[in-house]
C-alpha positions in Angstrom: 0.0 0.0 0.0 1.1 3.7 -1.0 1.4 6.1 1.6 0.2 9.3 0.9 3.1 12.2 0.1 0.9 14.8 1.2 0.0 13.1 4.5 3.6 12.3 5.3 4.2 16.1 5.0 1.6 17.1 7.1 3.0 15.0 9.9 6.7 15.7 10.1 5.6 19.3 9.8 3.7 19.0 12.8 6.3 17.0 14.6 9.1 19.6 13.8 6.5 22.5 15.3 6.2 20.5 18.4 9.7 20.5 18.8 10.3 23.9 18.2 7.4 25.0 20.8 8.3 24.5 24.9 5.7 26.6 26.0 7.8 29.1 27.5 7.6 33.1 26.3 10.6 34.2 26.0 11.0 38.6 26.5 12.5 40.0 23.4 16.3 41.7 23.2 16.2 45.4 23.9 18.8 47.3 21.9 21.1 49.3 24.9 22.3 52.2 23.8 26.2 52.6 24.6 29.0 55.6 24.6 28.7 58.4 27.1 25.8 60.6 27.9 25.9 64.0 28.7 22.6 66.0 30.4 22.7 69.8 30.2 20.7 71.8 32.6 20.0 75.3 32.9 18.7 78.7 32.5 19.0 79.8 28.7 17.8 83.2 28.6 17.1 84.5 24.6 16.5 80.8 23.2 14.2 82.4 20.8 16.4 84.9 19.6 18.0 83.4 17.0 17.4 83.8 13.8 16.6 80.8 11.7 20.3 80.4 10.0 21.5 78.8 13.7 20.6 76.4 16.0 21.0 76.3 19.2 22.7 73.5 20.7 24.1 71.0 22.7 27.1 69.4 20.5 30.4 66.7 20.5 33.7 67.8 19.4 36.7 65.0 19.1 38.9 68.5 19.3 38.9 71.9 21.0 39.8 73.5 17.3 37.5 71.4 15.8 35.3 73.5 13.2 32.9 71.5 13.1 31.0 69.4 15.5 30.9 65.3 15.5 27.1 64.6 16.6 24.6 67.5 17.9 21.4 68.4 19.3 19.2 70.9 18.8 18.3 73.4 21.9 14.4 74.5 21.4 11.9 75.9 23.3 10.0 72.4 24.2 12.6 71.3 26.4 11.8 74.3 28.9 10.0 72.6 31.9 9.2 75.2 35.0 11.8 77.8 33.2 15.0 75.0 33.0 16.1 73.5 30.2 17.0 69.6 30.1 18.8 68.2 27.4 20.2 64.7 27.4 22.9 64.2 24.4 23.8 60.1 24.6 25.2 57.2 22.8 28.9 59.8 22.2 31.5 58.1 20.7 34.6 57.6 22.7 36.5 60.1 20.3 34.6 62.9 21.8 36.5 64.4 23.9 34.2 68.1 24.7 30.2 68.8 24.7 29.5 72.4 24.4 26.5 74.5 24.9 27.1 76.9 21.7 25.5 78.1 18.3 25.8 75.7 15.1 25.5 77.2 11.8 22.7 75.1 9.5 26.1 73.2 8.4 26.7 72.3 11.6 30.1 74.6 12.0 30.6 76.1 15.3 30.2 80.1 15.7 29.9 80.5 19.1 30.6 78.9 22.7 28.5 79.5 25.8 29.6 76.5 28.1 31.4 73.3 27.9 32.7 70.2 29.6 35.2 67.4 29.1 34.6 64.4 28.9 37.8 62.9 27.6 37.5 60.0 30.7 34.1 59.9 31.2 32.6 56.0 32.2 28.9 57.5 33.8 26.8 60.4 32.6 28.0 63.7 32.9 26.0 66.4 34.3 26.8 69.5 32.7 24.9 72.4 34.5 25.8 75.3 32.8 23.7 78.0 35.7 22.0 80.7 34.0 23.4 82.0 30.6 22.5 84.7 28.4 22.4 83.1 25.1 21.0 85.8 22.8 22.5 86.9 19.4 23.8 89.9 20.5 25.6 88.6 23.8 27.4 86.0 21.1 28.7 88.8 19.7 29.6 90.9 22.3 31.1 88.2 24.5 32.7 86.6 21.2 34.2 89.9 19.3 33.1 92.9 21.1 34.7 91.7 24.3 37.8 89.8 22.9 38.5 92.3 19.5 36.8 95.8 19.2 36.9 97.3 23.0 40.6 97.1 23.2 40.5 100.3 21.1 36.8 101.4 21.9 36.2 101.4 25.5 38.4 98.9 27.3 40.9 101.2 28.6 39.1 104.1 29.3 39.2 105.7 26.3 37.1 105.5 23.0 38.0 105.5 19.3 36.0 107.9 17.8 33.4 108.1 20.8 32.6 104.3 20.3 32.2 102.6 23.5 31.6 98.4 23.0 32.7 97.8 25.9 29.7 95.4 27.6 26.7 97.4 28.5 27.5 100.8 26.3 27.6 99.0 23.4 24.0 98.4 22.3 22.8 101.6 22.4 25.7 103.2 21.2 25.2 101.1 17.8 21.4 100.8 17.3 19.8 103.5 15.4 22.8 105.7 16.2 24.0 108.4 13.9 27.3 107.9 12.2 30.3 110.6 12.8 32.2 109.7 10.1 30.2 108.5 7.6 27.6 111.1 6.6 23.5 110.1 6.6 24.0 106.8 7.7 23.7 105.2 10.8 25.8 102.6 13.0 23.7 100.1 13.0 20.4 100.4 10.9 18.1 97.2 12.1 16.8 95.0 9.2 19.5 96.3 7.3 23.0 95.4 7.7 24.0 96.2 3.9 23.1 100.2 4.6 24.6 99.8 8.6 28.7 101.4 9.0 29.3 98.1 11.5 28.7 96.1 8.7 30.8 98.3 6.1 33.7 98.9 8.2 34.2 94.7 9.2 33.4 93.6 5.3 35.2 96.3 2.9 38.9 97.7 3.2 38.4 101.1 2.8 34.9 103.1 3.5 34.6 106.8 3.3 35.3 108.8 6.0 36.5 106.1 7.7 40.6 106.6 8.2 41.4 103.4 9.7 41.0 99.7 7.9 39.0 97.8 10.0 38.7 94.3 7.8 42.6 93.6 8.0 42.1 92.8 11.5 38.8 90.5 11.5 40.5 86.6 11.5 39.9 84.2 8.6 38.1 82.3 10.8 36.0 85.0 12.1 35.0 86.7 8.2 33.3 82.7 8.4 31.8 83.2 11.2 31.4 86.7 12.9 31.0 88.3 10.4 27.7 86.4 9.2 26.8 86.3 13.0 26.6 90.2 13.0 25.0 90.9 9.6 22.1 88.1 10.7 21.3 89.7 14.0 21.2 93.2 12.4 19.3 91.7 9.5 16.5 90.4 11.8 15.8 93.3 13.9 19.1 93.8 16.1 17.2 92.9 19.0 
């Protein structure tokens, strides 16, 4: 008698199920996510600020004079709980070797640093709690050129060039909608137009009219990247 091919298959099937089947659930694998973590906590006073050319983040850098950052997150106003900001930045490779709280260019190069921390050795989560920082678009600038460039001849030692504090505190309202002295009808800094504004002429052009001294030879390569942009954005959107 012929056995059936079909009904052969059927049982060996069944058989090989069986085996396979103990009754026992088993929990599936989670995924665990591994390199160092970072959380940022603070105050960030002028989040919304900036203009939509940056972000504000918290990023990875494998170097200090790195120019642009290794992994990043962005900073926004949804992660504001009770007036402090959390941000977690996790899963960093072990090449990282700083986490800064700064301002990222849409490329991801870096402009501007508020806060940072090493992490070169670090085996647990790093709390980085950077207090309460002013990170507006003007403070970038004065704190990042004003401070460190233009007030050693305007303001830093008591004295001036051409009656131009930018020194911190003096400097806002001595730029905004103030009248020029050496460049006739137009004005320091003209908000929403950085083109028409004498800040923007004398850092971008080597010689401007009625201006003596050339300004642009002394802006950095790195900082006609980066400053330079910075300034002409925040007078382009209001000069807040």
């Amino acid at each position: 008698m012929r056995k059936n091919p079909i009904i052969i298959l059927w049982a060996l099937t069944v058989c090989l199920l069986s085996a396979c089947d103990d009754g026992r659930i088993y929990p599936e694998t989670a995924a665990t996510a591994e390199g160092k973590t970072v959380v940022m906590e603070g105050v960030l006073n002028g989040l919304d600020n900036w203009s939509s050319n940056y972000r504000v983040s918290i990023a990875g850098f494998e170097d200090a004079n790195d120019e642009y950052a290794s992994v990043s997150k962005v900073i926004t106003t949804s992660d504001i709980k009770d007036g402090k900001t959390t941000v977690e930045l996790s899963g960093l490779k072990s090449e990282i070797k700083l986490v800064r709280l700064c301002i990222l260019d849409r490329l991801r190069r870096h402009i501007v640093t508020f806060s940072e921390v090493d992490v070169s050795n670090a085996t647990e989560p790093v709390k980085m709690d950077v207090g309460t920082v002013n990170i507006s678009m003007f403070n970038a600038i004065q704190q990042n050129y004003f401070n460190t460039t233009c007030a050693n001849c305007h303001g830093a030692s008591n004295r001036a060039a051409a009656g131009l504090y930018l020194t911190e505190g003096k400097s806002y309202n001595a730029l905004v909608g103030a009248d020029s002295r050496k460049v006739e009808g137009k004005k320091l800094v003209e908000p929403n137009n950085a083109a028409n504004s004498v800040l923007h002429m004398v850092l971008n052009q080597q010689s401007v009219e009625g201006i003596s001294m050339d300004h642009y030879d002394l802006v950095s390569e790195k900082n006609k990247l980066t400053i330079l942009p910075l300034i002409d954005s925040w007078i382009n959107n209001g000069a807040k």
